[in-house]
C-alpha positions in Angstrom: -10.2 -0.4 11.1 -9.4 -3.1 14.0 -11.0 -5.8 13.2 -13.8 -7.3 16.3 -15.7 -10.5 16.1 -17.9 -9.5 18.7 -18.8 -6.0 16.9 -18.9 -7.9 13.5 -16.4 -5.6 11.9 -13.5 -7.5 9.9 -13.5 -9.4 7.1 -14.1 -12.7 7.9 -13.7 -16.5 5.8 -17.2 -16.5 4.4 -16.9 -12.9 3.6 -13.4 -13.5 2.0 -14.5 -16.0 -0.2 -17.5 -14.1 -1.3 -15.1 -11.4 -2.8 -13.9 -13.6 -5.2 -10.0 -13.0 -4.2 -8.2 -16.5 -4.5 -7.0 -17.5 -1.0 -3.5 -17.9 -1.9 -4.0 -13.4 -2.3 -5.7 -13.3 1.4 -3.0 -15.8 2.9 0.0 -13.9 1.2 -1.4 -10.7 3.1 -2.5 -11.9 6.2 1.2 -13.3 6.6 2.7 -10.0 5.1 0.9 -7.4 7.6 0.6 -10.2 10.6 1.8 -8.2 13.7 4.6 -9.1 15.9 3.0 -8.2 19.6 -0.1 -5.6 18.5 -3.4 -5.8 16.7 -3.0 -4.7 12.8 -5.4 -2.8 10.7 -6.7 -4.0 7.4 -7.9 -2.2 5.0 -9.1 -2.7 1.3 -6.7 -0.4 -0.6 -3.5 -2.0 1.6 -5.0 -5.2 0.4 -4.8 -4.4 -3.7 -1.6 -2.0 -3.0 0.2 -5.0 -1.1 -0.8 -7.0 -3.6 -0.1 -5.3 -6.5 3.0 -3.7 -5.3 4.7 -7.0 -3.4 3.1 -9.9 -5.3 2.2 -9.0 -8.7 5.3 -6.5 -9.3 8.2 -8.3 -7.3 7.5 -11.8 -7.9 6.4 -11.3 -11.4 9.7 -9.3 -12.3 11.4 -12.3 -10.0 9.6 -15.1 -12.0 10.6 -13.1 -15.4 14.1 -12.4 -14.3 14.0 -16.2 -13.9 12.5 -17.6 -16.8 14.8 -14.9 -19.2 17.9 -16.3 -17.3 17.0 -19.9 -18.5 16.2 -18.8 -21.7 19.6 -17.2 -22.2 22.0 -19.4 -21.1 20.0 -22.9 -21.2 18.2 -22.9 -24.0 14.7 -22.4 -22.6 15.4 -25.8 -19.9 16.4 -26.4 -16.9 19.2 -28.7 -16.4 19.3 -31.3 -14.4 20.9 -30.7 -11.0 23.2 -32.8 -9.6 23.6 -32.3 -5.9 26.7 -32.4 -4.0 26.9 -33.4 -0.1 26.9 -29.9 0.6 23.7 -29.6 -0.8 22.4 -32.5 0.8 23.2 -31.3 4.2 21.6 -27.6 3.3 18.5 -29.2 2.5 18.4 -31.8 5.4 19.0 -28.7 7.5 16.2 -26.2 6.0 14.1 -29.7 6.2 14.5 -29.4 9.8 13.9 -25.9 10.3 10.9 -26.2 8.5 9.7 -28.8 10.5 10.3 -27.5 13.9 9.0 -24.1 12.7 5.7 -25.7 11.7 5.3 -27.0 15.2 5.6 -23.7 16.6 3.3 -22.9 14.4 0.4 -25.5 15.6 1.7 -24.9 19.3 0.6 -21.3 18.7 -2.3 -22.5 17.0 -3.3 -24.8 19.8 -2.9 -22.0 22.8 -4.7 -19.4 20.8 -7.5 -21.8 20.3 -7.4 -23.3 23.9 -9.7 -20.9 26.7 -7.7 -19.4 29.4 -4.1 -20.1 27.8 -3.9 -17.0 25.7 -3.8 -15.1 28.6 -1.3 -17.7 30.5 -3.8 -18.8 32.7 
């Protein structure tokens, strides 16, 4: 159901790390089912279907794919990669978006955790 620190319902950090899931699980569906504009729900059989449905199946068969793709027409190793300016300048760029996007991300961080701003005050 919708979670409520005041009521004490959720599933909250000591909680979550009493269950034993590793973090990088609870992280991977917090960002999965995190709501655009509206509370979300959260319950324990979305958690193991997302889970095993999104992580487990679709990166493992990624990470396979991968690894049998390598095998086949590398010889089990990743070559070297020699990079091009064109690759340079992709990467500089994705650099930058990654930087400016974890701003926004602590600017977010900071009004949410800031008294009076969530609510534009």
């Amino acid at each position: 159901g919708k979670f409520s620190k005041s009521r004490g319902v959720g599933v909250f950090g000591d909680m979550a790390k009493d269950t034993g899931i590793p973090a990088d699980i609870w992280r991977f569906y917090l960002l999965y089912v995190r709501p655009e504009g509206q509370d979300s729900a959260f319950s324990w059989s979305d958690l193991m279907l997302k889970n095993n449905s999104e992580l487990l199946n679709n990166l493992g068969n990624f990470i396979n794919r991968a690894g049998m793709f390598v095998c086949k027409f590398f010889g089990g190793t990743v070559p070297n990669m020699v990079l091009t300016l064109d690759d340079k300048r992709l990467l500089a760029r994705v650099t930058l978006e990654l930087r400016q996007y974890h701003q926004l991300l602590e600017k977010v961080r900071w009004v949410a955790e800031t008294p009076g701003l969530e609510q534009g005050w």
